[in-house]
N, C-alpha and C positions, 0 to 999 in steps of 0.2 A: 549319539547315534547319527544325527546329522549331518558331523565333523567326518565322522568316519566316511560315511557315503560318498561327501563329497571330495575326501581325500582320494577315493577307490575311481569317481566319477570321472577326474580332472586328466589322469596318465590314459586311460582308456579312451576318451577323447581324443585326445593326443594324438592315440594309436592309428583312432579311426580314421583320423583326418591324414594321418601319416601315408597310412594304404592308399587312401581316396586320393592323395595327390598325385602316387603313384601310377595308379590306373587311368588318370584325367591325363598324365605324361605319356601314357602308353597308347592310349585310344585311338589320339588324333594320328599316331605312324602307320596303326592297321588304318585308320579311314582314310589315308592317302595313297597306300597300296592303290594302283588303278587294277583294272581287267582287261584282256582279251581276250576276245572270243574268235576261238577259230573254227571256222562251219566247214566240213568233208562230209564224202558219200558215206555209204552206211558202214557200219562197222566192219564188216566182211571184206572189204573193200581195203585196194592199196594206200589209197588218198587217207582214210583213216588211221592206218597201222603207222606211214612215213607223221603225220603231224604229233600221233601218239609217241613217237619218239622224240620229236622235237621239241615238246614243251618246257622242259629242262632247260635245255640249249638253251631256247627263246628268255627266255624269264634270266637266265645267266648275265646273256648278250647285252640287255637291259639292265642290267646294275641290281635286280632283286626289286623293282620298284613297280614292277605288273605280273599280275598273276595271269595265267593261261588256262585257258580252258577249253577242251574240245570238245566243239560240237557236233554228233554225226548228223546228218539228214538223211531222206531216204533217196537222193540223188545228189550227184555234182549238179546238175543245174538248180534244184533246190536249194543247196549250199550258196550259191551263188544270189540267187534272187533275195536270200537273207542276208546276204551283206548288203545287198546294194536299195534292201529296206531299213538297212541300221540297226538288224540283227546282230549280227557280227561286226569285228573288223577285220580280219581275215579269211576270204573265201576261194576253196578249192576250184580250180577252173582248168581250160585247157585250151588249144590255139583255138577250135571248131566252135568253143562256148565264145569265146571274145569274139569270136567273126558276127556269130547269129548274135548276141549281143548288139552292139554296134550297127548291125543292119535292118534289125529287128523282125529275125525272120524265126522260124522255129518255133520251138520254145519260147522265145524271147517274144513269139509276134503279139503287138500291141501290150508287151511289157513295159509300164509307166514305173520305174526306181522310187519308193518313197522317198529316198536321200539322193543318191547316184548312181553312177554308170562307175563297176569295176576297171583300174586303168593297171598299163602294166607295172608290176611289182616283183617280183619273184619267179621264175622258171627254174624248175628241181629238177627233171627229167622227160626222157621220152618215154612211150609206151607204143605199142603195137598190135596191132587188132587182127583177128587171123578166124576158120571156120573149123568146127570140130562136129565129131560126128558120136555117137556107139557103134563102138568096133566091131559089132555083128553086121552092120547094116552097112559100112564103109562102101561095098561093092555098087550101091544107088549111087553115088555120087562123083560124078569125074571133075569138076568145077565148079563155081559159085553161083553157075548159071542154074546147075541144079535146083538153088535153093530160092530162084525166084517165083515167089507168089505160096512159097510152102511155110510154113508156123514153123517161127523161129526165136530162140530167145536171146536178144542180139545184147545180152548186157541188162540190167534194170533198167526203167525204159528213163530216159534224164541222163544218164551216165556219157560220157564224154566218149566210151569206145562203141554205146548206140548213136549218137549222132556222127562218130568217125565211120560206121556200117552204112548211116543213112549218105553220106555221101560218095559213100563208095559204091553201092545200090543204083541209085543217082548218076554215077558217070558211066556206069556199063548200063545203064536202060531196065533196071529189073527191077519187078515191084517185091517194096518192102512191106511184108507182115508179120507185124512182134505180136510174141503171146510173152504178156507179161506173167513171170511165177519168181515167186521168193527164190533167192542163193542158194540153199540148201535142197532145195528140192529140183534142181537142174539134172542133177544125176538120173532119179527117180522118173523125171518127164521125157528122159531119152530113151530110157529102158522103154518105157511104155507105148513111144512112139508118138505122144504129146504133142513132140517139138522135134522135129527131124535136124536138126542142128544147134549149137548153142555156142553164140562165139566168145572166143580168148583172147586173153590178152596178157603181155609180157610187161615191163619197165627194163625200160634198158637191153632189153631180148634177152634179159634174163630171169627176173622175180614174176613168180604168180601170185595174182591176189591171194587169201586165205581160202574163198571157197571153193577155186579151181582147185588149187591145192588137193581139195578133199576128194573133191569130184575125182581128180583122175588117179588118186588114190585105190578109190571105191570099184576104179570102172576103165572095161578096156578101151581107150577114148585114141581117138585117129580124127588127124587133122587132113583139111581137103584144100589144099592150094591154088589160088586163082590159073587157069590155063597162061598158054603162052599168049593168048590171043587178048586175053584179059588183062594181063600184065602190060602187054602196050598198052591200051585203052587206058591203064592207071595211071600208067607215067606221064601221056600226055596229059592229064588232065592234074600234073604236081601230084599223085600222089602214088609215085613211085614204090613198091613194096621193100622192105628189107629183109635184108637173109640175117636167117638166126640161126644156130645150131640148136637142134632138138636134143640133142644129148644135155647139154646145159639147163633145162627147163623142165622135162621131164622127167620122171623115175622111173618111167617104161617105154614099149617102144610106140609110137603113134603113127609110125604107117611115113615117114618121110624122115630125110636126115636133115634136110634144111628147109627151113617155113617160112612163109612168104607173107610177112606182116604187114600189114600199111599205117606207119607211123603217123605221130599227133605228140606235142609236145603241152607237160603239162606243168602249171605253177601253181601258185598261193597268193593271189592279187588282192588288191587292196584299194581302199576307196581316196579321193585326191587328198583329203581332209586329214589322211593319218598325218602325224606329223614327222619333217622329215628326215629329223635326226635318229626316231626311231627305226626307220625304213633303211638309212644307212645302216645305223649299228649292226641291225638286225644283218644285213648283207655282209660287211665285213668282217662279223664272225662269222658266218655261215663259210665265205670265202678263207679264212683263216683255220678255221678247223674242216675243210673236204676230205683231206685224209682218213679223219676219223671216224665222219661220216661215211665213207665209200665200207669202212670196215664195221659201221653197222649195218649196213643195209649193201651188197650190191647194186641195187636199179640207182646209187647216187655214182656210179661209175664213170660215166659219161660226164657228167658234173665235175667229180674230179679231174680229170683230165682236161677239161675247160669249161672251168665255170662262166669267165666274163663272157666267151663264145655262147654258151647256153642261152647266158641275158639275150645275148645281140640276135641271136634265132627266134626266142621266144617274140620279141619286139618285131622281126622282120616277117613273122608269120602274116601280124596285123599293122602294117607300119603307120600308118593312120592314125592308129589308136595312138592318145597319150600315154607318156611315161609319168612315174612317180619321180615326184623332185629328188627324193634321196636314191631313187636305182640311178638319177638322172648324176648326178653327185658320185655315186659310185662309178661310173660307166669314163666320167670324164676323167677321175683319178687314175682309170687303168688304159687310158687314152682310147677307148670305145667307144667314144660316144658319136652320134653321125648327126649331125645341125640339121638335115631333112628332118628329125624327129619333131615334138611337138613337146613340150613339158607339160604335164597340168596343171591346169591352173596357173599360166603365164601366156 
């Protein structure tokens, strides 16, 4: 009987040890997979819907050697403040977050970074910040001056086209009061009179985030364009409004044929420390497939048609701010790059 056992004991052994070696081969590949983590506004939001498509790409780019993973917050400068607590390594941001950033005014004011200060990395697109009304009510309001010192929901209060609000507020002289209320319920607080305005915003003066989308789905929605008088006051103060075609953006009609946005360019930055082969890679596939990208999303339009320009905008918005070694790497291969700049971390 003991012959037997041990004859049964000895292949089964074997076996075990056979799997085991297998799994001990396999373990140490998944434990070298690294992560990224990429922090955007909340889900509703454009910032989230563009990174939720690009995790694929990202992880491609990278040779299959980093997982991606999105994280929403409940604002772009929350996103932001968790990168540069080493939350993240990729966070959503835009010119107006890098400026208060760096100056340390805002949001930012007396922001100490557990790790670092976000530096530039990536610029995807413009976006455009504009005033909208309920169509019943339209007739109150002839300009933006209207909406000075009146409850307003200028965006989730963090979000990169409420601090583009607050400095357009800012150079015409008119006090700004946000009534903070969830995305979904914007519709609902204008019907009711809550919030006598609720402003929008475009990518590329084309894509709405998802919960405009709904909103003006739901509801007769009329935009109110800064006056003429107002419109100089922007320009001189850089921030020039753009025209956009309403046809383009909406599915009904909103009370004007061209809207009068005031642009703010927005990226996916990153802390000095990423390393900069990554940050290349990353860029010249991103540059290498714009095509494809224009044909998933519209708002990468602008991008397509000049991505390295994009960089050099996004960079000139803050020129102060450092560059990442690998955009810095990419900028010189496409002969963009301008020696005034500052590398980080050099």
């Amino acid at each position: 009987m003991s012959r037997t056992r041990t004859g049964y004991f000895f292949p089964v052994l074997v076996a075990a040890l056979a799997v085991l070696f297998v799994f001990s081969a396999i373990e140490p590949a998944h434990a070298q997979r690294k992560s990224i983590r990429w922090a955007t506004s909340s889900t509703g939001s454009y910032g989230y819907k563009v990174a939720a498509m690009m995790v694929k790409v990202l992880e491609e780019a990278l040779g299959g050697e980093y997982t991606v993973t999105v994280n929403p917050y409940p604002s772009t400068t929350a996103a932001m403040k968790a990168t540069m607590d080493g939350n993240a390594e990729i966070g959503y941001t835009a010119d107006v977050g890098m400026t208060e950033v760096y100056e340390g005014t805002g949001a930012f004011k007396d922001f100490k970074p557990a790790k670092s200060k976000m530096v530039h990395t990536w610029y995807a697109y413009p976006m455009e910040s504009f005033m909208a009304v309920y169509g019943p009510k339209v007739g109150q309001y002839k300009s933006l001056g209207d909406f000075s010192g009146k409850p307003v929901f200028f965006t989730p209060a963090g979000f990169m086209n409420w601090l583009n609000f607050m400095r357009i507020f800012k150079a015409l002289g008119y006090k700004f009061k946000h009534v903070q209320i969830g995305e979904a319920a914007q519709g609902d607080a204008l019907q009711a009179g809550t919030i006598v305005g609720a402003v929008c915003y475009t990518t590329a003066s084309r894509s709405l985030p998802s919960y405009w989308r709904e909103t003006e789905l739901r509801l007769d929605i009329k935009i109110i364009n800064p006056s003429a008088d107002e419109v100089k006051k922007l320009t001189a103060a850089n921030l020039a409004p753009t025209e956009i075609d309403a046809t383009k953006v909406f599915s009904k009609d909103v009370g004007v044929k061209t809207i009068l946005g005031v642009p703010l360019l927005f990226g996916y930055n990153m802390l000095a420390d990423m390393p900069e082969e990554i940050v290349y890679k990353m860029l010249k596939w991103y540059y290498d497939k714009r095509e494809w990208l224009v044909k998933g999303d519209p708002g990468f339009e602008p991008m397509g048609r000049d991505f390295v320009g994009m960089q050099v905008k996004g960079i000139n918005a803050n020129p102060t701010i450092p560059v990442h070694s690998g955009l810095a790497k990419f900028l010189k291969e496409h002969k963009a790059w301008n020696d005034k700049w500052k590398i980080a971390g050099k």
